[in-house]
C-alpha positions in Angstrom: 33.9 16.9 8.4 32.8 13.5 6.9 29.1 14.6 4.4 29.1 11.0 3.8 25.6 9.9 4.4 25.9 6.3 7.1 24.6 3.4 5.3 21.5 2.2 5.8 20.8 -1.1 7.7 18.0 -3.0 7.0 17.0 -6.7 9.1 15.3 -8.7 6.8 13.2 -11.3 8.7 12.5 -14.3 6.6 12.2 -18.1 7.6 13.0 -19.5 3.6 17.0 -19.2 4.1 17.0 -18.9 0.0 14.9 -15.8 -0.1 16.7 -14.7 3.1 20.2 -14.7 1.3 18.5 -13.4 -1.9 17.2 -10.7 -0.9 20.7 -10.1 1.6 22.4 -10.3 -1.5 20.3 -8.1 -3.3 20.2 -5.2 -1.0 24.0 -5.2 -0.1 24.8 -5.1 -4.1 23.1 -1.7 -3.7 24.7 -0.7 -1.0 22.7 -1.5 2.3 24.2 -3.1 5.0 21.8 -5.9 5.7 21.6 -8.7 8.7 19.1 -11.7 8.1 16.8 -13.8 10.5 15.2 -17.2 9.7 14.1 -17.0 13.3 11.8 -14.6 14.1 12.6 -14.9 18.3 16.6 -14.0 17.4 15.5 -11.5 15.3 13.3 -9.6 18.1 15.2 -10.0 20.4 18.2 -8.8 18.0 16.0 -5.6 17.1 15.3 -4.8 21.0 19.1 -5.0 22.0 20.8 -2.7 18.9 16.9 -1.2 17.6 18.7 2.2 16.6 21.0 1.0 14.3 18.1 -0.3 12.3 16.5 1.7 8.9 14.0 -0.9 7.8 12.8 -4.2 8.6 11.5 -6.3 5.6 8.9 -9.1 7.1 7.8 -12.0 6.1 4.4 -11.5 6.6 3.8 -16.0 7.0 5.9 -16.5 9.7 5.5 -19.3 11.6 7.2 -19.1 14.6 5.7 -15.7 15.8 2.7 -13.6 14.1 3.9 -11.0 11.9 1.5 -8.2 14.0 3.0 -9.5 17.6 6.1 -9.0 15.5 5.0 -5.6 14.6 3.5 -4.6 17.8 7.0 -5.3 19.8 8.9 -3.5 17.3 6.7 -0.3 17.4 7.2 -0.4 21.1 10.7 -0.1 20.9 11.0 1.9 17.9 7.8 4.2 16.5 9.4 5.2 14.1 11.4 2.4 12.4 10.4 1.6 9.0 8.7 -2.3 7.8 8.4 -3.6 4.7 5.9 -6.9 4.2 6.6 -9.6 2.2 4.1 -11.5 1.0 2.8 -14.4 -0.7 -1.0 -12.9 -1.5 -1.7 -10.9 -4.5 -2.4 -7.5 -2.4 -1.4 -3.9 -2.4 -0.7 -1.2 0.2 -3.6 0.3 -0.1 -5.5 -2.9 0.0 -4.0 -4.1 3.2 -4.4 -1.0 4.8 -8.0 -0.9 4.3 -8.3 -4.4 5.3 -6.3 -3.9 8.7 -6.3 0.4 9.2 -4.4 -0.3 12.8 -1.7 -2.2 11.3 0.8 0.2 9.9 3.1 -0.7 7.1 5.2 1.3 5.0 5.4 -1.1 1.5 4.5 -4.4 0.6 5.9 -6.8 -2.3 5.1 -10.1 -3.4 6.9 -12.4 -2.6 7.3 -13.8 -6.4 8.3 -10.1 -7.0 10.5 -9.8 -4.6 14.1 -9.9 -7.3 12.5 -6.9 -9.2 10.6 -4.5 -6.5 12.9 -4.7 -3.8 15.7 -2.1 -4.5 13.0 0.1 -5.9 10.3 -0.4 -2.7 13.2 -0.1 -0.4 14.3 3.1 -1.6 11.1 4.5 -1.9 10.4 3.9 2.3 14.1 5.7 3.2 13.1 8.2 1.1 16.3 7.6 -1.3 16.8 8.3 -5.5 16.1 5.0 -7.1 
């Protein structure tokens, strides 16, 4: 028997193609398979056909095609349980936004401008994985 644990796929959902690949080839150096969106419909509509092969979604939380909490909301439908990182270009924490909108719920948020040194850390914080 295989005690391999399966690697953990993340969709990052981001509509700057140069933090999209960044962060892609950030998360796959360490080891997590990763798909990226610019387009936040393909994305969706991605997460709703294969939503249990799916860890952790990182979000842009500007996104202009579709608002992040619609975003959210149809996620959570389909999947409770799946994990979402924001990305963001406001100076806030988790705490913060939490208070600000209780009903939304997030698992970690990282500034954008951040984004190259909190990833890997954030990231394995939310699956619950050694850093």
């Amino acid at each position: 028997m295989n005690n391999t644990p399966s690697p953990q796929k993340i969709m990052v959902v981001e509509e700057e193609q140069n933090i999209a690949l960044s962060a892609k080839h950030t998360l796959e150096a360490n080891h997590f398979t990763t798909e990226i969106f610019t387009d936040s419909f393909l994305a969706l509509a991605k997460f709703k056909k294969d939503s249990k092969n799916y860890n952790l979604i990182i979000l842009d939380m500007k996104m202009r095609r579709m608002s992040v909490f619609n975003f959210m909301k149809e996620i959570k439908a389909k999947k409770s349980d799946i994990k979402i990182l924001l990305i963001t270009t406001f100076k806030v924490n988790s705490s913060e936004f939490s208070k600000m909108l209780p009903a939304v719920k997030i698992d970690g948020l990282v500034e954008k401008q951040h984004l190259a040194d909190k990833i890997i850390p954030t990231v394995n914080k939310i699956l619950g994985l050694s850093s």
